[in-house]
N, C-alpha and C positions, 0 to 999 in steps of 0.2 A: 235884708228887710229889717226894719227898725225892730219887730217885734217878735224876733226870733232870738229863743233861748240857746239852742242848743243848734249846732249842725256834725252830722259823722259823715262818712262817705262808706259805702256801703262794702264790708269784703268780696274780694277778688279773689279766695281763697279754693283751690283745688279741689277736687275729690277724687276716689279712687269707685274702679268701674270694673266689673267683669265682663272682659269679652272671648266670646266664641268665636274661634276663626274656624268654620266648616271647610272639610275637606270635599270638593263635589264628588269625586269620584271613587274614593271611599264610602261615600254615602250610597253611591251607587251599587255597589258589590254587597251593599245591605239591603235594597229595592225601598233605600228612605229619598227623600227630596228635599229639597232644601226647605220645604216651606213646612213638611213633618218635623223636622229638624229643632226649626224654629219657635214651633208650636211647643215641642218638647223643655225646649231651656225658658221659653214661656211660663209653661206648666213648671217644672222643675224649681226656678228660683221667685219667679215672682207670683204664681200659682195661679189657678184656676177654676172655675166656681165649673162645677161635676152634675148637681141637682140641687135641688129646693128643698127644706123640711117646714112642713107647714103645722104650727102648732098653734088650734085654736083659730083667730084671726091675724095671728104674725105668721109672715115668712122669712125664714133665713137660710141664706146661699151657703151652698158645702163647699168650702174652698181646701181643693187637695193641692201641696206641695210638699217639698222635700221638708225634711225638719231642720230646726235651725244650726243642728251641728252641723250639717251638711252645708247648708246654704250662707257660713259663715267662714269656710276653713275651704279653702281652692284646692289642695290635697286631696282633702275628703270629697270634693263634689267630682271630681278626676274618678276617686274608688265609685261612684254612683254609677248604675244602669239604667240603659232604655232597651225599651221592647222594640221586635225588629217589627217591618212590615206587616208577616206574614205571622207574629207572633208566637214563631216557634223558639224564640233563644230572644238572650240578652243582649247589651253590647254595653262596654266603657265607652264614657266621653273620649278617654283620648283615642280610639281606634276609628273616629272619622271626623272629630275637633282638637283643635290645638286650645287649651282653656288658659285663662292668663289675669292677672288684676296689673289696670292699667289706669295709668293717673290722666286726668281729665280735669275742664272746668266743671264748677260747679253747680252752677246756670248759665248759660249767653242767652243776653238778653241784647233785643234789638227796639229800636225805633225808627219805622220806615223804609226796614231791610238794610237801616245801617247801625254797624254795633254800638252798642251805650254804653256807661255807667250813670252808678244813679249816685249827687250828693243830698 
């Protein structure tokens, strides 16, 4: 176009991703489920609004999760526990997930279910 200054093309560049590979039948010998499980690494890394504190006429959500030494260092989130089922004990991640930081895109972006880039 005549009246175009500038044009880039957009990066394509990577990220890194943490993934939980759940063990089911480890989970099992815990009386957790997968979707407990899930809920848990939910809560755990990306966190979870718990209740409401209402001051005044504002409200602000209590969002509990891991702290960020934890949720930055795969080692450390490995040392982290979850409460069983039944609440009597603990458990490490890795006793029924295999935990891992694994390289990924950064966005896929599509148009009309077929993949794009954008310049």
């Amino acid at each position: 176009m005549p009246e175009t200054r500038s044009v880039f093309a957009e990066r394509v560049a990577g990220g890194y991703f943490l993934e939980f590979v759940l063990d089911r039948d480890k989970l099992a010998r815990y009386g957790l489920s997968v979707d407990d499980a899930n809920m848990m690494v939910m809560t755990a890394v990306g966190g979870d609004n718990q209740t409401t504190t209402i001051e005044g006429r504002q409200r602000y959500g209590v969002n509990v999760r891991y702290a960020r030494d934890f949720r930055e260092d795969v080692d450390a989130l490995k040392a982290g526990t979850v409460a069983t089922a039944s609440g009597q004990g603990q458990i490490r991640w890795p006793r029924f997930a295999e935990v891992k930081l694994v390289e990924g895109p950064a966005m896929i972006r599509d148009e009309n279910g077929l993949l794009s880039g954008y310049v």
